[in-house]
C-alpha positions in Angstrom: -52.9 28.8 13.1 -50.4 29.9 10.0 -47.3 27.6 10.1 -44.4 28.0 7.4 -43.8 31.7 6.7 -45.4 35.1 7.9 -48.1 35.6 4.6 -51.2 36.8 6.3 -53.5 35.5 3.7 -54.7 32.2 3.3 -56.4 32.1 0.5 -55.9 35.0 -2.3 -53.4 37.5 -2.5 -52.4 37.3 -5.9 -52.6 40.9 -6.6 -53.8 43.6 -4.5 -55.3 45.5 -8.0 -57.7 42.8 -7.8 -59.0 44.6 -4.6 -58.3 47.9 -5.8 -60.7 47.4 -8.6 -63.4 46.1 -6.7 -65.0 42.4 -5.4 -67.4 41.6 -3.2 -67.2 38.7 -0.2 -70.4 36.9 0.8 -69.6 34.4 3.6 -68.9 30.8 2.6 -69.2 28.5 5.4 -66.6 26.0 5.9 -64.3 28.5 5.0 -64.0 31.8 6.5 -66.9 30.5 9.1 -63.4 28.7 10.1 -61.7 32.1 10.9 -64.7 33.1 13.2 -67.2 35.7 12.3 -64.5 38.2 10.2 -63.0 37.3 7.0 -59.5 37.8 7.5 -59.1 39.2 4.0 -61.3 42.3 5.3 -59.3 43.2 7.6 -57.0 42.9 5.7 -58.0 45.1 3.3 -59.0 47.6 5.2 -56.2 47.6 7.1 -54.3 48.7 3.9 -56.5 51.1 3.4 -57.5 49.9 -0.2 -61.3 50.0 0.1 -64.3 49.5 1.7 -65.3 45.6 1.4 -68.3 44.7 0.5 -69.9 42.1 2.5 -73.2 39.9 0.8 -74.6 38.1 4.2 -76.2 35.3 4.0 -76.7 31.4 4.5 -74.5 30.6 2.1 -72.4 32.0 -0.8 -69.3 31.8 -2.8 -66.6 34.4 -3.6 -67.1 36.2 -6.7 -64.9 38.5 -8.6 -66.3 41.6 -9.8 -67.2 42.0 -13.3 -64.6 45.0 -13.7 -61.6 42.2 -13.8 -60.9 40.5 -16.9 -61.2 36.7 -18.0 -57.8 35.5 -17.0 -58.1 37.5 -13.8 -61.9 35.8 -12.3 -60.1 32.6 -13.7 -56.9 32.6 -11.3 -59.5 34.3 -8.4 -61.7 31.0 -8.8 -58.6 28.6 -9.3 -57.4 29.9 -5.3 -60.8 28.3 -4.2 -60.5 25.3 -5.2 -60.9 22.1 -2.8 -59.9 18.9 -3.2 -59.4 15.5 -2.4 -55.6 15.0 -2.2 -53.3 17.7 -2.3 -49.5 16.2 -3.2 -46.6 19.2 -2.0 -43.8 17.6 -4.5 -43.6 16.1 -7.8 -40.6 13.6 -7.3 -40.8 10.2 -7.9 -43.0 9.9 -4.8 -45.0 13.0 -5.3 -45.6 11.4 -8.7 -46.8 8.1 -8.0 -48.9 9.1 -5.3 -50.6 11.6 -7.3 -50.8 9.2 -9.8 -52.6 6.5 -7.0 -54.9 9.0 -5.4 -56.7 9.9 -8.8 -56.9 6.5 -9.7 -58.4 5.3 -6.8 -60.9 8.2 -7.1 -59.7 11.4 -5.5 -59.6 14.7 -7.3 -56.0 15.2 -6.9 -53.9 18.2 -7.1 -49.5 18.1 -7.4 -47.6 20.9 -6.5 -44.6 21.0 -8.2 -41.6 23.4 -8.6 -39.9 22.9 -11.6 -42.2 23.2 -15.2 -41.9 19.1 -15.0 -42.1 15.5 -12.8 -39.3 13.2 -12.0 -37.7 15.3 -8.9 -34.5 13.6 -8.6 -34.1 11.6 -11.6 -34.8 14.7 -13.8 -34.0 17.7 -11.8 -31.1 16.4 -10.3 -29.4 14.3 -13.0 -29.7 11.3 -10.8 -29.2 8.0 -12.2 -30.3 4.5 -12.8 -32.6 3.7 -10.5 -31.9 0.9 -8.0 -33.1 -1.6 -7.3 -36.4 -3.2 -8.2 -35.3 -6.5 -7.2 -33.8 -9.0 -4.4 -31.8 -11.7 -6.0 -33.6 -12.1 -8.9 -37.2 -11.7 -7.6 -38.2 -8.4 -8.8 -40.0 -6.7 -4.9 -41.2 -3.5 -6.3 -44.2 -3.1 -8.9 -47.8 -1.9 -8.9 -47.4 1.6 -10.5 -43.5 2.0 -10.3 -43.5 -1.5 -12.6 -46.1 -0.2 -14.9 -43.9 2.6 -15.3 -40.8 1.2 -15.8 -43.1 -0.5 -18.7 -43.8 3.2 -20.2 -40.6 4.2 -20.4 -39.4 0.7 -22.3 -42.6 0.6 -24.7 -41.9 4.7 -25.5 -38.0 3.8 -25.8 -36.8 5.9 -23.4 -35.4 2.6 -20.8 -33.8 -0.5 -22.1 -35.9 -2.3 -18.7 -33.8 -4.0 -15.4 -31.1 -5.7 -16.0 -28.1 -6.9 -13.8 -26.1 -4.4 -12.1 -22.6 -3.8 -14.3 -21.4 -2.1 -11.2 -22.1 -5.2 -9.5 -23.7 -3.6 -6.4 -27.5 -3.9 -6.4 -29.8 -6.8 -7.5 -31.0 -4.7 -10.7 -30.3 -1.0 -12.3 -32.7 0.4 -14.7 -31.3 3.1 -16.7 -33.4 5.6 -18.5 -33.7 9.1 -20.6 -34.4 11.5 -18.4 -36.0 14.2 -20.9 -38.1 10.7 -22.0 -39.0 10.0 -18.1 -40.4 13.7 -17.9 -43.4 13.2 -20.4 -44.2 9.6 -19.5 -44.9 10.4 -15.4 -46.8 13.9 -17.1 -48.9 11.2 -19.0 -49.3 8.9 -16.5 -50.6 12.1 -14.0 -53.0 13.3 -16.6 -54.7 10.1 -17.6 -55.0 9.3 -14.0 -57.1 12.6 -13.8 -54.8 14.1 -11.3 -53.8 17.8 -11.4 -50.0 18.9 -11.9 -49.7 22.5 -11.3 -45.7 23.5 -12.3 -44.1 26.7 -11.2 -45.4 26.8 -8.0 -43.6 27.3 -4.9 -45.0 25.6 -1.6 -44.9 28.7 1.3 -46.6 26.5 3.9 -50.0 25.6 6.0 -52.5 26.3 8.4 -53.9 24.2 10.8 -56.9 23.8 13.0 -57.3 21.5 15.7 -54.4 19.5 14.4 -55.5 19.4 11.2 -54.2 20.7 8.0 -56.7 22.8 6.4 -55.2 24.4 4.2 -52.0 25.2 2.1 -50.7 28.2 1.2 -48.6 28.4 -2.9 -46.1 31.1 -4.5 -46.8 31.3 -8.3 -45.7 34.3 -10.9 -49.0 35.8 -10.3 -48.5 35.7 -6.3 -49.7 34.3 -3.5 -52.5 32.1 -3.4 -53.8 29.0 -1.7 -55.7 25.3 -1.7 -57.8 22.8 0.1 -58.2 19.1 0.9 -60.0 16.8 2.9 -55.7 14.8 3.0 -52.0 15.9 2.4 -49.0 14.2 1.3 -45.9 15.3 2.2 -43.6 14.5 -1.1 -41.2 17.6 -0.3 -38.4 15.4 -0.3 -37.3 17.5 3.4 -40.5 16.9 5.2 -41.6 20.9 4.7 -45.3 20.4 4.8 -44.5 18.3 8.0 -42.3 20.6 10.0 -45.1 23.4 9.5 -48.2 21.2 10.5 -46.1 20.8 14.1 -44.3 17.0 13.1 -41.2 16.2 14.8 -38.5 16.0 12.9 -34.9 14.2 13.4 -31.8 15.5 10.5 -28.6 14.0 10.2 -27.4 10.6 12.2 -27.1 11.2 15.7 -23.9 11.6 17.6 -23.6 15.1 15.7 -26.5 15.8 13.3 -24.5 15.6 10.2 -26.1 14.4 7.3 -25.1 12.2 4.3 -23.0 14.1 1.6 -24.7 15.9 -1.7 -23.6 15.4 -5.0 -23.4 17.4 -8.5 -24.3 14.7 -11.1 -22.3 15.2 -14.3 -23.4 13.9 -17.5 -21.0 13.2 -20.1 -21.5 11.8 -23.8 -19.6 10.6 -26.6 -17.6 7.8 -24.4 -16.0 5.0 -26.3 -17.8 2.2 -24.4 -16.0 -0.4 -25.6 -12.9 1.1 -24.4 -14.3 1.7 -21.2 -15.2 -1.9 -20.8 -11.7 -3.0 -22.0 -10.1 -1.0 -19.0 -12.1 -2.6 -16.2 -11.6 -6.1 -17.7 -7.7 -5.8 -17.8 -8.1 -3.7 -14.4 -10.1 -6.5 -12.3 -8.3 -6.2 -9.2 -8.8 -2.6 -8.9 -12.9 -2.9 -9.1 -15.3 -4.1 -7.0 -15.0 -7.1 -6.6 -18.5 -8.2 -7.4 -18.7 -6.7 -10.7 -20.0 -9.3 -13.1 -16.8 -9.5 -15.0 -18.0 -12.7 -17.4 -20.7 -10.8 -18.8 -20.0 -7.5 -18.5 -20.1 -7.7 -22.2 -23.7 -9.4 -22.6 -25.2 -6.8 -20.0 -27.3 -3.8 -22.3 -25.4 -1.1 -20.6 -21.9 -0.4 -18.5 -20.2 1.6 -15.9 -17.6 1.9 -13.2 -17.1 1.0 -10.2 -13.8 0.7 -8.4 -10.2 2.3 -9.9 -9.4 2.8 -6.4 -5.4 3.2 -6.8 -6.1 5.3 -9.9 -7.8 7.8 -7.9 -5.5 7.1 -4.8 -2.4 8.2 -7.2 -3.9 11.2 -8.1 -5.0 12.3 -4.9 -1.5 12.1 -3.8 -0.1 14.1 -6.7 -3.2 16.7 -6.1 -4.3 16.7 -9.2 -7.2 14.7 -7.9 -9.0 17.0 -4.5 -12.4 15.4 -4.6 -13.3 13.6 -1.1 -13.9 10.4 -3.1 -11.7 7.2 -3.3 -12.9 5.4 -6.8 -14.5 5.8 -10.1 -18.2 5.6 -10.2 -20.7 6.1 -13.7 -23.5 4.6 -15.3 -24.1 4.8 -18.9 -27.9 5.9 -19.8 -30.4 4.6 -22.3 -28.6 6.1 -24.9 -25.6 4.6 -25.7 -21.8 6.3 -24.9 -23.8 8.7 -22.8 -22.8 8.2 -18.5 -24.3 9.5 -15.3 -21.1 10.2 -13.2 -21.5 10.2 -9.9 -18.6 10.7 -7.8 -19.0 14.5 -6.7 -19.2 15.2 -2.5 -20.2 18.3 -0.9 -19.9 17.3 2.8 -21.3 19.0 6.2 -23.6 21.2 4.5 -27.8 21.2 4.7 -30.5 20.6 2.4 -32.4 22.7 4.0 -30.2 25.7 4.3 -30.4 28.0 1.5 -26.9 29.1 1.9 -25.3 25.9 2.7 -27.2 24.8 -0.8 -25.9 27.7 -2.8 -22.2 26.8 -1.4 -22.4 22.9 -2.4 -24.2 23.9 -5.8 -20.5 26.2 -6.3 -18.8 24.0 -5.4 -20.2 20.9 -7.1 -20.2 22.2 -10.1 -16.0 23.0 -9.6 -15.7 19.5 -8.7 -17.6 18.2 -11.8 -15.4 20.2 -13.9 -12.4 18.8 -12.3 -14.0 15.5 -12.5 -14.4 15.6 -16.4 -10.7 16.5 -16.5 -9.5 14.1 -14.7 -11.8 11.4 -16.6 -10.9 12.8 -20.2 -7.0 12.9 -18.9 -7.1 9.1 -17.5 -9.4 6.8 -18.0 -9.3 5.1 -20.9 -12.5 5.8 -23.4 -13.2 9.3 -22.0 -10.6 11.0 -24.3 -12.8 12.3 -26.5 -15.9 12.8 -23.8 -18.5 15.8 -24.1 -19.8 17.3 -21.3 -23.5 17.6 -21.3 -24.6 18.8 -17.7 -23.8 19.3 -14.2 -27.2 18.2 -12.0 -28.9 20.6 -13.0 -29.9 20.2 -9.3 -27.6 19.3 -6.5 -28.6 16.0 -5.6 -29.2 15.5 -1.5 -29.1 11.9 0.1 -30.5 13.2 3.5 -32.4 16.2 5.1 -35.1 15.8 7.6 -37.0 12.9 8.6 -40.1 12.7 10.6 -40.7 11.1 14.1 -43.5 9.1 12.7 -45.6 6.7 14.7 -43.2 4.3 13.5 -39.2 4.4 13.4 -38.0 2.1 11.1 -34.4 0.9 11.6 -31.4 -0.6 10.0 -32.1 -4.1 12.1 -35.5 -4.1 11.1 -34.0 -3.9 7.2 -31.0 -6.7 8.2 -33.3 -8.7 9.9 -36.1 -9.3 7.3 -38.4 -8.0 9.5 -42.1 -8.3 7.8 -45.0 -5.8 9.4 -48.3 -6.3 9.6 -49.1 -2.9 8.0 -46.3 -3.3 5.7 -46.8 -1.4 2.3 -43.8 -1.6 0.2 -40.8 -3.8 0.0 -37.5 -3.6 -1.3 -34.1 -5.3 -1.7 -31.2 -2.2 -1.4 -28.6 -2.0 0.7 -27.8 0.2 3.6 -25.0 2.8 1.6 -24.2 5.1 3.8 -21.9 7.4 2.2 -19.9 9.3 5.3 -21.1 12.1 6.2 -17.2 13.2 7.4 -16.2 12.6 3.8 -14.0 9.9 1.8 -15.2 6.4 2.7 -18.9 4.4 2.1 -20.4 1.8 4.5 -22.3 -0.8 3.6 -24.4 -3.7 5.3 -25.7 -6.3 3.0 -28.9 -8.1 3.5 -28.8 -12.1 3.0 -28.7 -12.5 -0.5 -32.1 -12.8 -2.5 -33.9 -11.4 0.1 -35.8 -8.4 1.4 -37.1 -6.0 3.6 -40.3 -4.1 4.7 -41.8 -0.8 4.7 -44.6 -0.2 7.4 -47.2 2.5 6.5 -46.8 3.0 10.6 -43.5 5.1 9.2 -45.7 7.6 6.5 -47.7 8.9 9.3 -47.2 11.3 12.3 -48.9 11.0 15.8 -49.9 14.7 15.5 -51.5 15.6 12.0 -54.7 13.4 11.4 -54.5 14.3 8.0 -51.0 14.0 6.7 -48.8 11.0 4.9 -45.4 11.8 4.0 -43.5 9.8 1.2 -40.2 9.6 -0.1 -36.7 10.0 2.4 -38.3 12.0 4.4 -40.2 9.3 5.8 -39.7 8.2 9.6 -36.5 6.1 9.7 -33.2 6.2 11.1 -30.2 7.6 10.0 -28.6 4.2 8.9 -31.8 2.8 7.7 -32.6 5.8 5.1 -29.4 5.1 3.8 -31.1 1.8 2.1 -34.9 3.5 1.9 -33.7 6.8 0.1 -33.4 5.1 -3.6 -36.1 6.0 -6.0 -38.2 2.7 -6.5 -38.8 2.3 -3.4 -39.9 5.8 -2.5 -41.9 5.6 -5.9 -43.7 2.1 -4.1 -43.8 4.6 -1.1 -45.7 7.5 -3.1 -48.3 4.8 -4.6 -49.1 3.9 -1.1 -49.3 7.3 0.3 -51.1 8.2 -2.7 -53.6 5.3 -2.0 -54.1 5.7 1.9 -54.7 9.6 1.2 -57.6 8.5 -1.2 -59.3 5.8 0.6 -59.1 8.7 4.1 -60.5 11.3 1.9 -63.3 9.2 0.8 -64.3 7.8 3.9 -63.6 10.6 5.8 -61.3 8.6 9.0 -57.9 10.7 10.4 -54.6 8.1 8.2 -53.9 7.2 11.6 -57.1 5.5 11.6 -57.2 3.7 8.2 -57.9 0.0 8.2 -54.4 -0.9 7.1 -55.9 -4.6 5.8 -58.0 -2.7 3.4 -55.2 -0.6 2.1 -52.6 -3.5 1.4 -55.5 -5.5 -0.2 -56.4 -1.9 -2.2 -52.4 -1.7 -3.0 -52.2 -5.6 -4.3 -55.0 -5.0 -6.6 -53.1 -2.3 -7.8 -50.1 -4.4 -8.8 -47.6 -3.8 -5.7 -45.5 -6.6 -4.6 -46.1 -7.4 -0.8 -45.5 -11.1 -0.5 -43.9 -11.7 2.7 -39.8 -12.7 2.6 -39.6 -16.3 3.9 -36.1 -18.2 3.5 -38.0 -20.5 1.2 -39.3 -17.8 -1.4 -35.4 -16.3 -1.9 -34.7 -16.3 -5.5 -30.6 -15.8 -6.3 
């Protein structure tokens, strides 16, 4: 069965000079034996009327590029028959960390990923900090995503966690982005995992239920790739959708999904300034800014001027469906993420609803930077750096995994049994309809669970997703979506897809005892939230 597009060919279709100038086919079992008795590619062929193929029959064989084509040509012929252990569709923070986990635990590992580089979110979207790594002040998320927070502080790229100056989460962590890109490249590469950049996931074919294969989209053309487990790291639950998951998008009364937002970057901000203006503007913040030591925190930002914005909405000059000031200042110094952009009612998964909101984020980030240079005080003199350079999307698709997790399982503090991340967020939902954002706060210092039941499907025995695509509800991916806790999901996926691989049992299967004890050797945080262990 092909699932995701119309591409007749598995396997190789790079270039059909390659056939024109000649190579033979001799049978491989295990792979076209899985087609039935004729290669599709032969028919194929023929059918184009290119040449007569060649067939070598035998008990066993390999395909083999003719002599006639040149080195780099056999090269990309053999690279399309590759198998492997793991095969990662996405190189986001999830993708990342699970390709990361899989090839340390052992499985030749391959990531698929679009862009020329890692990060996903946090590099191609402009996102930023990342929140939170902590309940209260007990830090809930580590294994891999701690040991790369670690990186990026030793390389000088993060000044580490420390208190949120928007006074919203139990920790930000601000970083370089450019930085962030070659420490998860490192981190892939030493773990022996393969990145493979510029390459567009098509879709899959199945057998039995069973992905067996998947099929790629590079500048030399279509090709494909094996593994014995897939993770789904696609960030929209692509690899999913075409293996035959279920799927659920947008919260339920009418299927609308979270709003997207243009990051802006912006340098050269007078910090101090900045900070004077929310100090002698207290009553128009949030209220649980950390105004005392706003001053002794590493970095700054805004969150509140509510009547500022609510003045100039009223004059016009201010058309944004927002209702306060939100930025974060990076690891460098004067430079801020600001994130206050809202594309509503449009799909990440639409290719023209995305081309509208990137238009149209990009206006409102210019008319942002206006408004911030015009009237808040220590933007005068701001630069513009970037806008995204990705739309950023809270919300697509979400699978109906064996496992639903929901927004009372995250306000109760309810702990699984097969639980294999936790975190300390809260639910954010920013409306869908537009202006306002919800929020539900968990009981302070403490946190929530992740169950691995919710990175698997009831259909494909050989598929984990990671990341927001994950099965959860509406309300409850509002608190799930932020990037350390899909990074803690993409180590777990990442580990779960090595240990199936290598013991060769469907992820529905795996002894979930032996993966939590696998993922606490490994460094992740999965002590249990009792009353007793919260830590203000």
């Amino acid at each position: 069965m092909k699932c995701g597009g119309t591409l007749p060919n598995r396997f190789v279709y790079a270039s059909s000079q390659w056939f024109r100038r000649g190579w033979g086919i001799q049978r491989m079992p295990g792979i076209f034996d899985a087609f039935g008795a004729e290669p599709p590619l032969r028919g194929l062929v023929e059918a184009a009327g290119i040449l007569p193929v060649a067939e070598t029959r035998g008990r066993r064989g390999n395909l083999l590029p003719s002599p006639q084509l040149n080195s780099y040509e056999r090269s990309m012929i053999m690279k399309t028959m590759s198998h492997y252990d793991v095969i990662v569709i996405g190189g986001g923070p999830a993708g990342a960390m699970a390709a990361i986990a899989a090839g340390r635990n052992g499985a030749k590992t391959l990531v698929v990923e679009q862009y020329g580089y890692l990060g996903g979110a946090l590099t191609a979207g402009g996102t930023g900090p990342q929140m939170t790594y902590h309940a209260g002040g007990r830090q809930v998320i580590d294994g891999i995503p701690g040991e790369f927070v670690r990186r990026m502080i030793q390389e000088g790229f993060s000044p580490g966690h420390m208190e949120d100056f928007v006074g919203y989460a139990g920790s930000v962590t601000p970083f370089d982005g450019e930085g962030m890109k070659l420490v998860l490249e490192n981190m892939v590469l030493e773990s022996g995992a393969e990145p493979l950049y510029h390459t567009v996931y098509t879709g899959c074919d199945t057998r039995e239920g069973n992905i067996t294969g998947v099929r790629l989209f590079s500048k030399n053309g279509f090709f494909g790739a094996q593994a014995k487990v897939y993770i789904d790291a696609s960030a929209d639950a692509d690899m999913a959708v075409h293996a035959g998951v279920r799927t659920e998008f947008g919260r339920k009364q009418d299927g609308l999904a979270q709003p997207m937002t243009m990051n802006l970057k912006i340098s050269n901000v007078d910090r101090e300034r900045l900070m004077e203006y929310v100090l002698n503007n207290r009553d128009d913040m949030l209220q649980t800014v950390p105004f005392d030591r706003l001053r002794e925190i590493p970095r700054t930002g805004v969150q509140g001027g509510y009547r500022l914005v609510q003045k100039a909405r009223a004059e016009g000059t201010f058309t944004v469906d927002r209702n306060q000031l939100l930025c974060f200042e990076t690891n460098n110094r004067g430079e801020f993420i600001v994130n206050m952009s809202r594309i509503i009612k449009k799909s990440g998964v639409d290719p023209f609803d995305l081309t509208a909101a990137e238009i149209e984020g990009r206006r409102q980030c210019f008319e942002l930077f206006r408004f911030l240079r015009e009237n808040v005080p220590g933007f005068e003199n701001s630069v513009m750096i970037s806008t995204g350079p990705n739309i950023g999307i809270r919300e697509s698709r979400r699978i109906n995994g064996v496992y639903t997790l929901t927004a009372e399982d995250l306000l109760g503090n309810v702990m699984f049994d097969d639980a294999i991340a936790m975190g300390g967020y809260p639910i954010d939902i920013h409306s869908p309809d537009g202006l306002e954002t919800s929020h539900a706060f968990l009981k302070s210092g403490s946190w929530y669970s992740v169950p691995y039941r919710s990175l698997i499907s009831p259909e494909v025995p050989n598929l984990l997703v990671a990341g927001r695509c994950i099965s959860v509800t509406h309300e409850a991916l509002a608190a799930v979506r932020v990037t350390p806790l899909v990074m803690a999901m993409g180590q777990a996926a990442g580990t779960a897809a090595a240990l199936a691989a290598k013991t060769g049992v469907a992820v529905q299967s795996l002894n979930t005892d032996t993966l939590r004890k696998t993922l606490v050797r490994d460094g992740a945080f999965l002590e249990p939230y009792e009353a007793s262990s919260v830590c203000i």
